[in-house]
PDB file of N, CA, C and O in Angstrom:
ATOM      1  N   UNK A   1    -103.188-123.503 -21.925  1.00  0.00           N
ATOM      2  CA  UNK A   1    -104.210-124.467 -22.325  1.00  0.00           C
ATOM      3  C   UNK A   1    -103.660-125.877 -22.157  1.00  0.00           C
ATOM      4  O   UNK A   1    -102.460-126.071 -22.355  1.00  0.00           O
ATOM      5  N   UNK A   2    -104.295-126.657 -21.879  1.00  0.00           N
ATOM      6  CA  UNK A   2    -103.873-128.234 -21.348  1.00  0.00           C
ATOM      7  C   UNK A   2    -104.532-128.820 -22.409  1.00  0.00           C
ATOM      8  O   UNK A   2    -105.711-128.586 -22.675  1.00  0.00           O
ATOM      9  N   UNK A   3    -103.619-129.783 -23.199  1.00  0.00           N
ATOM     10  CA  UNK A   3    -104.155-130.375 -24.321  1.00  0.00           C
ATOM     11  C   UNK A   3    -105.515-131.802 -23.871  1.00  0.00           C
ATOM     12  O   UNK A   3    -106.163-132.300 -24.792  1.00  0.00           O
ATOM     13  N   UNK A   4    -105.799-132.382 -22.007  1.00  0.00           N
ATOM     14  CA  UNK A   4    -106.905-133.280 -22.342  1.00  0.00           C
ATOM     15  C   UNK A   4    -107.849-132.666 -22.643  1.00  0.00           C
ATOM     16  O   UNK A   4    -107.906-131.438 -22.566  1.00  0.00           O
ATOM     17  N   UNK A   5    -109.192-133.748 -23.227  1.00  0.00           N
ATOM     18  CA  UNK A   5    -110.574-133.363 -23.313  1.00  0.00           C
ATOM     19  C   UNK A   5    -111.524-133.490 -22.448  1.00  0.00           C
ATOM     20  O   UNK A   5    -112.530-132.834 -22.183  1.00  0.00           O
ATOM     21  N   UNK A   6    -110.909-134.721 -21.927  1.00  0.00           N
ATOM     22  CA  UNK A   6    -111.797-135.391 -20.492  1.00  0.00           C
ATOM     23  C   UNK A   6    -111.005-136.333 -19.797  1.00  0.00           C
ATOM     24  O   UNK A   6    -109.950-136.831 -20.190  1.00  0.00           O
ATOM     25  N   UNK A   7    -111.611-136.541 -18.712  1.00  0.00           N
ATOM     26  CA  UNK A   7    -111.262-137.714 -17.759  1.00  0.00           C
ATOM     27  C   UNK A   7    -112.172-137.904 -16.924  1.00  0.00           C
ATOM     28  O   UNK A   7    -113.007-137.068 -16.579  1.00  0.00           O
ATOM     29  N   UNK A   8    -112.058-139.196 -16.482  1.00  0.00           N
ATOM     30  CA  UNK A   8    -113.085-139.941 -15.509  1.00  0.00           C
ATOM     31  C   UNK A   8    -112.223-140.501 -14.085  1.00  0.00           C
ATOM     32  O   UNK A   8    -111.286-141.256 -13.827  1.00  0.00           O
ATOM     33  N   UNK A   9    -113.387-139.429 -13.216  1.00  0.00           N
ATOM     34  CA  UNK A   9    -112.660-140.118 -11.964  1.00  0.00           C
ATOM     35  C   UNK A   9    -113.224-140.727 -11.538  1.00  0.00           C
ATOM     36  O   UNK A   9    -114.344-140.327 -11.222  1.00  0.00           O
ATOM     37  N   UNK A  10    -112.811-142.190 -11.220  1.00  0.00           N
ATOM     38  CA  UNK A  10    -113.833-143.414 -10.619  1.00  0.00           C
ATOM     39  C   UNK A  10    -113.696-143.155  -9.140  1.00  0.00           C
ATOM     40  O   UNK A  10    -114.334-143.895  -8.390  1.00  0.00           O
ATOM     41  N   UNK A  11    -113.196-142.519  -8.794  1.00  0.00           N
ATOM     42  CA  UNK A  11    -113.339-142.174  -6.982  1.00  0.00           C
ATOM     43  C   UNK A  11    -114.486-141.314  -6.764  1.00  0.00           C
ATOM     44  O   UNK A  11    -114.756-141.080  -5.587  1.00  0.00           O
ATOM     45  N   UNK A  12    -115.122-140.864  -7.549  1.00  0.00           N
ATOM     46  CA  UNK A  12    -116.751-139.954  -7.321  1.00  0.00           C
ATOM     47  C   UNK A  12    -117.451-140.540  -9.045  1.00  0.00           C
ATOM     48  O   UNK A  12    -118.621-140.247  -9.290  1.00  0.00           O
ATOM     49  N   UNK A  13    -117.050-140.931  -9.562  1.00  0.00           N
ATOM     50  CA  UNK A  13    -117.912-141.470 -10.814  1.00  0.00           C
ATOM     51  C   UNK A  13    -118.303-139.954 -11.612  1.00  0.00           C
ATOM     52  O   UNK A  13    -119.273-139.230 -11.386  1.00  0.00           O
ATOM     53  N   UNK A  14    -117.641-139.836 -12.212  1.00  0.00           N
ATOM     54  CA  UNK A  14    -117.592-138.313 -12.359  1.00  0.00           C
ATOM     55  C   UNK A  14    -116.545-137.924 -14.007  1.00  0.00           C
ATOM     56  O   UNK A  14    -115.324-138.047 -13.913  1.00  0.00           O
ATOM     57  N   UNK A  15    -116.952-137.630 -14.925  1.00  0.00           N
ATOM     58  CA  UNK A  15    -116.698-136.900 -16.535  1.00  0.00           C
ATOM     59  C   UNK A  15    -116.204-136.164 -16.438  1.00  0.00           C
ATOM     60  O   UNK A  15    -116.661-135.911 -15.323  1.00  0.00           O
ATOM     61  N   UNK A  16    -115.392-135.231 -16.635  1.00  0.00           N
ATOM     62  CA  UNK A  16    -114.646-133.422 -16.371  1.00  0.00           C
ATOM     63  C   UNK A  16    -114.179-133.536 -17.489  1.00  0.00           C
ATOM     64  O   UNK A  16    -113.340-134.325 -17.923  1.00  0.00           O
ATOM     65  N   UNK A  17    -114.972-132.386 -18.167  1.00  0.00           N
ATOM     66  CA  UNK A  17    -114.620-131.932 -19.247  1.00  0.00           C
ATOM     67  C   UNK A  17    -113.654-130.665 -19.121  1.00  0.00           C
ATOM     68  O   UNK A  17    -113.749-129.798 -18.253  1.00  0.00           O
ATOM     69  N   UNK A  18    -112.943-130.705 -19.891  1.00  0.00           N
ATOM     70  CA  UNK A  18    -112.039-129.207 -19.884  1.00  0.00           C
ATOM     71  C   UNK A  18    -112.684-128.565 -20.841  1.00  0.00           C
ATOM     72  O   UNK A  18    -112.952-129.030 -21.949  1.00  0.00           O
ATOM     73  N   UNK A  19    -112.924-127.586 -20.477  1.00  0.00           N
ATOM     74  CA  UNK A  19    -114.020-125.895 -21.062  1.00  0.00           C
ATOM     75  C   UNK A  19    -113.507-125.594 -21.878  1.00  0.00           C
ATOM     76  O   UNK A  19    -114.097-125.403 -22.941  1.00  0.00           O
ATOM     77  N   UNK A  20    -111.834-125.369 -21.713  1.00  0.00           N
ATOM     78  CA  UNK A  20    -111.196-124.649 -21.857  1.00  0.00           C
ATOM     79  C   UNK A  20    -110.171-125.446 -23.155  1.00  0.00           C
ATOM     80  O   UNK A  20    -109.194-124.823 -23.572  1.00  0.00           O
ATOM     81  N   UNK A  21    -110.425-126.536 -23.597  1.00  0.00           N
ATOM     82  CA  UNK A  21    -109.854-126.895 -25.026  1.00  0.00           C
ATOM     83  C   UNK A  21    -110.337-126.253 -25.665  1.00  0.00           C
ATOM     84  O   UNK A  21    -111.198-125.401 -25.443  1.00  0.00           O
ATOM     85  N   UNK A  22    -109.605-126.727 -27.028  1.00  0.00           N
ATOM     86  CA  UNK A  22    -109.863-125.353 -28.360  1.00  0.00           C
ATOM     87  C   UNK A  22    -111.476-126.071 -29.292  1.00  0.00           C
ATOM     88  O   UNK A  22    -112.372-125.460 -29.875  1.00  0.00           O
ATOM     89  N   UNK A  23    -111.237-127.813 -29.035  1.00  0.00           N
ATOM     90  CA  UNK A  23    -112.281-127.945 -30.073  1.00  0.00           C
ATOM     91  C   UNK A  23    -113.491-127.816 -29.041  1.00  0.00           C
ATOM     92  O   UNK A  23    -114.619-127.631 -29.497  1.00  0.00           O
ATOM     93  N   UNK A  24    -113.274-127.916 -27.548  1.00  0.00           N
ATOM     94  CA  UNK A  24    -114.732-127.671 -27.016  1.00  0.00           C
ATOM     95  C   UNK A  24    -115.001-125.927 -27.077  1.00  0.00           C
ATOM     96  O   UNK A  24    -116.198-125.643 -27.014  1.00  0.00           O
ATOM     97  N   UNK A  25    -114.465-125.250 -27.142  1.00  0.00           N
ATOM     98  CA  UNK A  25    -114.648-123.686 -27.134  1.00  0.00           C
ATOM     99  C   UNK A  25    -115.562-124.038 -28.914  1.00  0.00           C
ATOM    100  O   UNK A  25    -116.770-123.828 -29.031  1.00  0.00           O
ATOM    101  N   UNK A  26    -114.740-124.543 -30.036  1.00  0.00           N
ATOM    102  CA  UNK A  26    -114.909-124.367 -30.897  1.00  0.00           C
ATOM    103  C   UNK A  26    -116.621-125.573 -31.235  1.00  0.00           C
ATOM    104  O   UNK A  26    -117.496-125.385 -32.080  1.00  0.00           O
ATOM    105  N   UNK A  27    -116.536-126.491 -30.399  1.00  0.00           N
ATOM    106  CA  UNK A  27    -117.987-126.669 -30.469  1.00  0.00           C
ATOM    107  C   UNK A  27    -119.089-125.680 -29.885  1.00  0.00           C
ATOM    108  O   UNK A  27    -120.182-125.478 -30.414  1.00  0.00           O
ATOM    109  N   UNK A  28    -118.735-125.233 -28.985  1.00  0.00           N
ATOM    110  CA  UNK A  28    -119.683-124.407 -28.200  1.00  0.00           C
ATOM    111  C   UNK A  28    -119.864-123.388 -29.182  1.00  0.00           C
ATOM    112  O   UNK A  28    -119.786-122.256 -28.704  1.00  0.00           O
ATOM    113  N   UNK A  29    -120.031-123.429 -30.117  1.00  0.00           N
ATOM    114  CA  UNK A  29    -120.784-122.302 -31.022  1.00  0.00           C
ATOM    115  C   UNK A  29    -121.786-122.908 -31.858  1.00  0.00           C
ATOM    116  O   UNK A  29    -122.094-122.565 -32.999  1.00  0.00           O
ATOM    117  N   UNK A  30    -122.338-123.997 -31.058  1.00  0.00           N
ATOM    118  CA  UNK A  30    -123.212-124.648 -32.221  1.00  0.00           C
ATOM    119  C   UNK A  30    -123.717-125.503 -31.177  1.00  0.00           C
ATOM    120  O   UNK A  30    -123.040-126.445 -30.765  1.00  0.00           O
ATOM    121  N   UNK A  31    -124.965-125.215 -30.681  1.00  0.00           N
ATOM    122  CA  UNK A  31    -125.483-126.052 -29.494  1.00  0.00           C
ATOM    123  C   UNK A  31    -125.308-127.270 -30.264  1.00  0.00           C
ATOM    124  O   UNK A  31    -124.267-127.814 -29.898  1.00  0.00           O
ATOM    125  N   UNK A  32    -125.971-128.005 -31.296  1.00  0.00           N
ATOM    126  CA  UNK A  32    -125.925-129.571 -31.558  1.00  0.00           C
ATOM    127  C   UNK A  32    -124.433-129.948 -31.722  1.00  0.00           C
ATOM    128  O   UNK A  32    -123.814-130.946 -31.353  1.00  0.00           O
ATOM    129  N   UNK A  33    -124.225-129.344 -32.086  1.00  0.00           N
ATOM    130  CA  UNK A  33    -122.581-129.553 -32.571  1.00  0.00           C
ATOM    131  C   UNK A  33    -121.428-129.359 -30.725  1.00  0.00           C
ATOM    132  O   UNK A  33    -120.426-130.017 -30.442  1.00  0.00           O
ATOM    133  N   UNK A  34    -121.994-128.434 -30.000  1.00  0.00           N
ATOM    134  CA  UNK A  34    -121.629-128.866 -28.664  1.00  0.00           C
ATOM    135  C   UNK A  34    -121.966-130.587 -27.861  1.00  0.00           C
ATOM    136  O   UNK A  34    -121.301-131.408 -27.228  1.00  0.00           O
ATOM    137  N   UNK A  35    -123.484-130.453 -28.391  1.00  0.00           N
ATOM    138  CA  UNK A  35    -123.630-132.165 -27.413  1.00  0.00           C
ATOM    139  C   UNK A  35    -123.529-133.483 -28.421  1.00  0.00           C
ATOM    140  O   UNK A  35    -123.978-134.598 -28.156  1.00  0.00           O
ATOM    141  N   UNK A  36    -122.911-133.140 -29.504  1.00  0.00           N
ATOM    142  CA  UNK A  36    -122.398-134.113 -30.353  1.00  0.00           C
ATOM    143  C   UNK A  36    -120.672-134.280 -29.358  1.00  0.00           C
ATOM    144  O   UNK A  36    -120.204-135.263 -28.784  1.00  0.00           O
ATOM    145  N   UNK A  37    -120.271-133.253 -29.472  1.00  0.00           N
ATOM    146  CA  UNK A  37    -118.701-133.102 -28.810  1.00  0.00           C
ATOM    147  C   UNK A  37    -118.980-134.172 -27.552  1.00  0.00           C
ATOM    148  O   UNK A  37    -118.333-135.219 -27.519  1.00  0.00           O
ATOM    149  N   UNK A  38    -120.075-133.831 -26.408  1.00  0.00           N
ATOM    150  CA  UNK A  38    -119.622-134.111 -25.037  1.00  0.00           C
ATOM    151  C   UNK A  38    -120.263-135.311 -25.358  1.00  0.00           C
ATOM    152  O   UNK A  38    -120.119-136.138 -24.457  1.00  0.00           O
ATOM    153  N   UNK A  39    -120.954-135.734 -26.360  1.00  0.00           N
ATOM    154  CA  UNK A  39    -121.500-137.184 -26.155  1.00  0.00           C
ATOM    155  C   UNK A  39    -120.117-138.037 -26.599  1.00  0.00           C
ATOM    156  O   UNK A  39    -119.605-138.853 -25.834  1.00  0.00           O
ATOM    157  N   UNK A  40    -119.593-137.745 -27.911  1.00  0.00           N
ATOM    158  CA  UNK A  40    -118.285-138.187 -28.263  1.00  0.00           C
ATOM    159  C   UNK A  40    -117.384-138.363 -26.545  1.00  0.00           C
ATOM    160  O   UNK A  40    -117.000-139.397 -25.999  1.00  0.00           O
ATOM    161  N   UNK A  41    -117.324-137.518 -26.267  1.00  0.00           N
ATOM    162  CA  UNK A  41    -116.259-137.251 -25.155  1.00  0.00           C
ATOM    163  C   UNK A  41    -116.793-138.634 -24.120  1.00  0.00           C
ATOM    164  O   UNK A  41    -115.948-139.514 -23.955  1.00  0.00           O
ATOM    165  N   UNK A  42    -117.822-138.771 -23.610  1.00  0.00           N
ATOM    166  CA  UNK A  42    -118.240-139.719 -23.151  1.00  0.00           C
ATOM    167  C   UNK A  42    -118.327-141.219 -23.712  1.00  0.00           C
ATOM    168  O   UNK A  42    -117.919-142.259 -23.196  1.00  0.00           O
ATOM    169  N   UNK A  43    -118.753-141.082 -24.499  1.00  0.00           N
ATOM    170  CA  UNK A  43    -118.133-142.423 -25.158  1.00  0.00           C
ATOM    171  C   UNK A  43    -116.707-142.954 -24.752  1.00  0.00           C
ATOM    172  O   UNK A  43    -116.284-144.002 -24.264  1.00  0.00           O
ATOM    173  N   UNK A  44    -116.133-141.719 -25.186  1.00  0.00           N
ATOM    174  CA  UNK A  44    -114.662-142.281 -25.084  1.00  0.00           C
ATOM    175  C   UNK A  44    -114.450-142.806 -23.485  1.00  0.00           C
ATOM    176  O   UNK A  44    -114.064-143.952 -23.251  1.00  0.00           O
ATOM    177  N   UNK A  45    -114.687-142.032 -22.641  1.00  0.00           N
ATOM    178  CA  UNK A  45    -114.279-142.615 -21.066  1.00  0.00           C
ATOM    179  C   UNK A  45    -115.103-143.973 -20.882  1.00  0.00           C
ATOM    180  O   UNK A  45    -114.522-144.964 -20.439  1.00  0.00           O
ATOM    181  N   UNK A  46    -116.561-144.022 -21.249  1.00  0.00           N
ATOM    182  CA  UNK A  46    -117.101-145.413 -21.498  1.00  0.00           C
ATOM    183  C   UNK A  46    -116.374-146.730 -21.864  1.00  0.00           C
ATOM    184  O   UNK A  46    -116.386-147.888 -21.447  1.00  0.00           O
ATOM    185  N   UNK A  47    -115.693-145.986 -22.895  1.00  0.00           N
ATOM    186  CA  UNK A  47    -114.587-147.302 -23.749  1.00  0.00           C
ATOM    187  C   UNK A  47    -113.726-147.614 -22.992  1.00  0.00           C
ATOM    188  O   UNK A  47    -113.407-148.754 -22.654  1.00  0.00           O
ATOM    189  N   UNK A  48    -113.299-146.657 -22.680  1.00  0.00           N
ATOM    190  CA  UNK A  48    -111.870-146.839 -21.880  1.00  0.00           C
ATOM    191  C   UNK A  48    -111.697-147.547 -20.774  1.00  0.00           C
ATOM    192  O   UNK A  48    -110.901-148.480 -20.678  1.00  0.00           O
ATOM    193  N   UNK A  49    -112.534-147.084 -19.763  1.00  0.00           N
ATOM    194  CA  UNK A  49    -112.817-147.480 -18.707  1.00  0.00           C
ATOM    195  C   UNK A  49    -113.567-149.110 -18.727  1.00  0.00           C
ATOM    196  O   UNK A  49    -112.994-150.029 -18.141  1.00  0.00           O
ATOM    197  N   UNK A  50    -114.767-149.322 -19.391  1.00  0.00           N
ATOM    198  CA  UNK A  50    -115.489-150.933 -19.477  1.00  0.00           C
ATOM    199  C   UNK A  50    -114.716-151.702 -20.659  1.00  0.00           C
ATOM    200  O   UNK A  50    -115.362-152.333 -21.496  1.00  0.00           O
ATOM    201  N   UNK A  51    -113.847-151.658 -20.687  1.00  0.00           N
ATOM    202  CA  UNK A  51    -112.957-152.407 -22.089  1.00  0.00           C
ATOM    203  C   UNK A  51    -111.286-152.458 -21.772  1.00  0.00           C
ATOM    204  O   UNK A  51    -110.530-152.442 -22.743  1.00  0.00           O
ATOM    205  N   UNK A  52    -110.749-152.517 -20.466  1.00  0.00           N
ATOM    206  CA  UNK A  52    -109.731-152.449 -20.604  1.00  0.00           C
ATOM    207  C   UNK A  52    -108.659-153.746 -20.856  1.00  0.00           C
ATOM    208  O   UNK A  52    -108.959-154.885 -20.498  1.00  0.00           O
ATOM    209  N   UNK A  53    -107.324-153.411 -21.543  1.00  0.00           N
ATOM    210  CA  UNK A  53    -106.727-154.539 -21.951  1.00  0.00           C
ATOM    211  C   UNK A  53    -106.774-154.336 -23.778  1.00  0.00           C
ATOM    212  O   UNK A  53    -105.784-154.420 -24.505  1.00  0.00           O
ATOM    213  N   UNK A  54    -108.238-154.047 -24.245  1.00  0.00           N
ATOM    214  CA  UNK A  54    -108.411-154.275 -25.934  1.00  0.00           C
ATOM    215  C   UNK A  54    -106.922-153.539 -26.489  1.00  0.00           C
ATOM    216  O   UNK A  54    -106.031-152.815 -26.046  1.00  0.00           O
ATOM    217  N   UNK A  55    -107.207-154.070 -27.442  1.00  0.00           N
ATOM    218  CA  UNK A  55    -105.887-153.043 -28.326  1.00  0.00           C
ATOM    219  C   UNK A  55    -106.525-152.113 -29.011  1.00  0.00           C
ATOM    220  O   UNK A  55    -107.623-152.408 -29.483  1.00  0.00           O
ATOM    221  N   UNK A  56    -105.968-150.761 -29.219  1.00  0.00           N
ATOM    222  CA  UNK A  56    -106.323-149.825 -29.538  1.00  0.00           C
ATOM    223  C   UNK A  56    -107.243-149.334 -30.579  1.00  0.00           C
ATOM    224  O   UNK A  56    -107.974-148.346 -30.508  1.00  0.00           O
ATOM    225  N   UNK A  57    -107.054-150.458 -31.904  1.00  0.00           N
ATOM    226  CA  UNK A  57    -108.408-151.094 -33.473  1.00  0.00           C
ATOM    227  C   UNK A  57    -109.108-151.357 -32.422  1.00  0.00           C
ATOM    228  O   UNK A  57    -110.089-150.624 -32.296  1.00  0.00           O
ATOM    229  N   UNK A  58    -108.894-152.495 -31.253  1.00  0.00           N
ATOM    230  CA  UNK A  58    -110.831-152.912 -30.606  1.00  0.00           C
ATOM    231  C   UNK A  58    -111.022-151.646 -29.891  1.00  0.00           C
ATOM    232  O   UNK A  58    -112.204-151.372 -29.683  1.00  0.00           O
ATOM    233  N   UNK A  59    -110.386-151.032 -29.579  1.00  0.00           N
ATOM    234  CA  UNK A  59    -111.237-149.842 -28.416  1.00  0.00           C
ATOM    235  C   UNK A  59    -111.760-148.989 -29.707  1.00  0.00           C
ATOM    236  O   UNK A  59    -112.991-149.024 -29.692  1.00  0.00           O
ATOM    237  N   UNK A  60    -111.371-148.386 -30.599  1.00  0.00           N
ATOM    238  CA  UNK A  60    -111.972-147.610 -31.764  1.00  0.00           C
ATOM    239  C   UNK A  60    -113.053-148.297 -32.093  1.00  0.00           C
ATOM    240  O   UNK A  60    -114.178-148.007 -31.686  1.00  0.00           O
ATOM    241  N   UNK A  61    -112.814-149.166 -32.782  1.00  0.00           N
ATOM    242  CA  UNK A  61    -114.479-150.166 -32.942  1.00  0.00           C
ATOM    243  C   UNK A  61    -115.398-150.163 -31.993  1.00  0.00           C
ATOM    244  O   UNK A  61    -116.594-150.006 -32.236  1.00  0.00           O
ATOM    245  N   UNK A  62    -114.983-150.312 -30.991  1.00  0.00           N
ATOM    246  CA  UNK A  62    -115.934-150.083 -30.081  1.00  0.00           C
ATOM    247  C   UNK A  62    -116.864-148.303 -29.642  1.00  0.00           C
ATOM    248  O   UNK A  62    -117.982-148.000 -29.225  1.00  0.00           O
ATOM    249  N   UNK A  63    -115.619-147.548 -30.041  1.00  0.00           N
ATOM    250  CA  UNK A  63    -116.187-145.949 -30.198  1.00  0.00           C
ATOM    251  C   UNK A  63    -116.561-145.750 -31.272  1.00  0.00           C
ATOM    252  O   UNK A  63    -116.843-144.556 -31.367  1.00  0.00           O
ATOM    253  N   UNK A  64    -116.765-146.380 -32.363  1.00  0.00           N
ATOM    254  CA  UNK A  64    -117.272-146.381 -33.194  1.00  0.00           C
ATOM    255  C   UNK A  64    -119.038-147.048 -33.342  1.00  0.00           C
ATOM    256  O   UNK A  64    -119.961-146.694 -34.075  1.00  0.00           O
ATOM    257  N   UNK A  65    -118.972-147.808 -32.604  1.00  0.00           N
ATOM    258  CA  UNK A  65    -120.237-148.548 -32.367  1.00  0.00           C
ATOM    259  C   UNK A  65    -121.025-148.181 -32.049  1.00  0.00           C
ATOM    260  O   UNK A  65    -122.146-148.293 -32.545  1.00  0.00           O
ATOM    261  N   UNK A  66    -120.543-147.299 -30.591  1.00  0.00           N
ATOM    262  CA  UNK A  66    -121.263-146.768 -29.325  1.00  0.00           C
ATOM    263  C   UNK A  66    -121.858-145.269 -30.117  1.00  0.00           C
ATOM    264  O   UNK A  66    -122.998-144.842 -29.934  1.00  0.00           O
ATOM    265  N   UNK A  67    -120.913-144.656 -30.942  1.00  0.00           N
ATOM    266  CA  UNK A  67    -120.981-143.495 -31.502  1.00  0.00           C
ATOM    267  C   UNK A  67    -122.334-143.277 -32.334  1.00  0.00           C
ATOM    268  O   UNK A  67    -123.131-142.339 -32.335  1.00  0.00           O
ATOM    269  N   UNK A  68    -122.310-144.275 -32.918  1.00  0.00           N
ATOM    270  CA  UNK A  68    -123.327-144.707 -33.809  1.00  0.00           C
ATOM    271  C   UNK A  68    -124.825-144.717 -33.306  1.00  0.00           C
ATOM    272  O   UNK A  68    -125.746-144.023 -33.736  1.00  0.00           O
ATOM    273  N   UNK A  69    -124.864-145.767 -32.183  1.00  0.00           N
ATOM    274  CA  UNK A  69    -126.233-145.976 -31.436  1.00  0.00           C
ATOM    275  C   UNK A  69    -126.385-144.674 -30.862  1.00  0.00           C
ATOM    276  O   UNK A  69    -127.352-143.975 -31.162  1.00  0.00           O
ATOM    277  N   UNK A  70    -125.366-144.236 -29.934  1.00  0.00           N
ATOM    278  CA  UNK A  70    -125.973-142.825 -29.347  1.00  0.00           C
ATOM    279  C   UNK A  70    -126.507-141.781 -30.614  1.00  0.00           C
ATOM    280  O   UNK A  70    -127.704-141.500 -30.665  1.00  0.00           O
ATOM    281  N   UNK A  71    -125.745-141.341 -31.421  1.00  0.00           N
ATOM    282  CA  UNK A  71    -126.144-140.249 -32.819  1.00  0.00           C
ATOM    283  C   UNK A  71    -127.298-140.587 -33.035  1.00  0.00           C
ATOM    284  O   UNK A  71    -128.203-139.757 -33.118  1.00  0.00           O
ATOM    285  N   UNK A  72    -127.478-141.845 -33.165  1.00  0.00           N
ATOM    286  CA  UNK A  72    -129.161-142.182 -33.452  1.00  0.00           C
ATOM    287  C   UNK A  72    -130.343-142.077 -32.569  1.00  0.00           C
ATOM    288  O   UNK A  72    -131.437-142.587 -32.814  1.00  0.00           O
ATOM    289  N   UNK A  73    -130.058-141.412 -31.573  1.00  0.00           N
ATOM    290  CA  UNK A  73    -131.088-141.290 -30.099  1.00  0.00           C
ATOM    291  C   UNK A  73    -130.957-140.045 -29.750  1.00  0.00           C
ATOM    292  O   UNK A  73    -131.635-139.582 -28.832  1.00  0.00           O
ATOM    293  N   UNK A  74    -129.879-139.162 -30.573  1.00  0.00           N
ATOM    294  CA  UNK A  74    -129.780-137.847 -30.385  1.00  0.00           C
ATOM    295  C   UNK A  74    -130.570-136.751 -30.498  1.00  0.00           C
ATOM    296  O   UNK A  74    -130.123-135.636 -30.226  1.00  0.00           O
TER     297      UNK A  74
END
């Protein structure tokens, strides 16, 4: 088992989730509770990727933000 969750390859614009982590196996037993996971998961490459440079408090705040507005459109 390979401990990432995701990564973003900007050479095809492209999310890859690994299936095969323990908390995505362990979401996948709960459809909402699965696309709570991959929305989280996305966020995070969002942050990462359009925010680079922040220090690690601004990139959280910022997944924290994003986390928020998306949950609410869920």
């Amino acid at each position: 088992m390979e401990l990432w969750r995701s990564r973003y390859h900007k050479s095809v614009n492209l999310i890859v989730i690994n299936n095969g982590h323990k908390d995505f196996v362990f979401a996948g037993k709960n459809k909402a509770c699965k696309i709570r996971y991959i929305c989280r998961l996305y966020i995070k490459e969002l942050v990462l990727e359009n925010f680079p440079g922040l220090s690690v408090e601004q990139l959280l705040e910022r997944m924290v933000e994003l986390t928020l507005y998306t949950e609410e459109n869920l």
